[in-house]
C-alpha positions in Angstrom: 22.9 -47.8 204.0 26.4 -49.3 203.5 28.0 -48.9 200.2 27.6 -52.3 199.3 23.7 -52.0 199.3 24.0 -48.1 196.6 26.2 -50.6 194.4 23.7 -53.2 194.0 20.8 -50.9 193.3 22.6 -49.1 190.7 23.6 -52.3 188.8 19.9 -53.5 188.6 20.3 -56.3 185.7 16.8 -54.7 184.1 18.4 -51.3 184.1 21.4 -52.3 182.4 19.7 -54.7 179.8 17.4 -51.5 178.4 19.2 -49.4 176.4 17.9 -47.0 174.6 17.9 -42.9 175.2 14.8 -42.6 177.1 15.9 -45.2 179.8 19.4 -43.7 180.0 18.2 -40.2 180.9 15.9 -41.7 183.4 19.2 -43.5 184.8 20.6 -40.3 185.3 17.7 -38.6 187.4 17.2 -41.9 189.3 21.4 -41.7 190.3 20.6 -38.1 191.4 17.7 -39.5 193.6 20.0 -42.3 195.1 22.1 -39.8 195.5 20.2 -37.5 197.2 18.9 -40.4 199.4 22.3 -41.8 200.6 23.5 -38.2 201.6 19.9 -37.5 203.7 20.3 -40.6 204.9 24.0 -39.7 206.0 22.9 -36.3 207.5 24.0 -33.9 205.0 20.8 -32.2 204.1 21.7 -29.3 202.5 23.7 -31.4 200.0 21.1 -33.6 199.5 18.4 -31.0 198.8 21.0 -29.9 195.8 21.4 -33.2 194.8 17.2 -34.0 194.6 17.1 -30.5 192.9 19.4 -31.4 190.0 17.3 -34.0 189.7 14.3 -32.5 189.7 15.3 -29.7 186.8 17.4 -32.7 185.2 13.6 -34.6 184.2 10.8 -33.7 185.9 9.7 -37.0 185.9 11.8 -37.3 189.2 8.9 -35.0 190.9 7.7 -38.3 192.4 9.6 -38.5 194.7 9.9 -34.9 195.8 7.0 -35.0 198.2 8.5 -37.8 200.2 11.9 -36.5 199.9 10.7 -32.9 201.2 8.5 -34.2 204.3 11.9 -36.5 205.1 14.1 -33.5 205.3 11.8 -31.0 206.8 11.4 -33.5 209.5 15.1 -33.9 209.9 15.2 -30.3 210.3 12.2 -29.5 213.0 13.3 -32.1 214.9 17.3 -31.1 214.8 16.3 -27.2 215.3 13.7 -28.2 218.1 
């Protein structure tokens, strides 16, 4: 994912129109996701688990996207330690 691409999902017009606290916390734990993303996506696992666990203890809301996000990196890792 180039850097061009993390820009333009985190300036989302509808996510920067709604402002109001709720939405800005969710901001938060969804730039901790993208984060945690772009750095699995990038090979740096270990980082990336901190980053999706900061989100998770951030808003638990972010639990969503944990299951996908776990399967992803234990794959990465039975297939690099294989």
């Amino acid at each position: 994912m180039t850097p061009f691409t993390l820009f333009v999902i985190t300036i989302i017009p509808s996510t920067l129109i709604v402002d109001n606290v709720h939405f800005q916390f969710n901001q938060v734990m969804h730039g901790l996701v993208l984060w945690a993303i772009a750095l699995i996506l990038n090979g740096k696992i270990a980082l990336a688990t901190v980053a999706m666990v900061l989100s998770i203890n951030f808003k638990q809301m972010s639990l969503y996207f944990a299951l996908p996000f776990g399967v992803y990196a234990l794959a990465l890792l039975l297939q690099r330690y294989k």
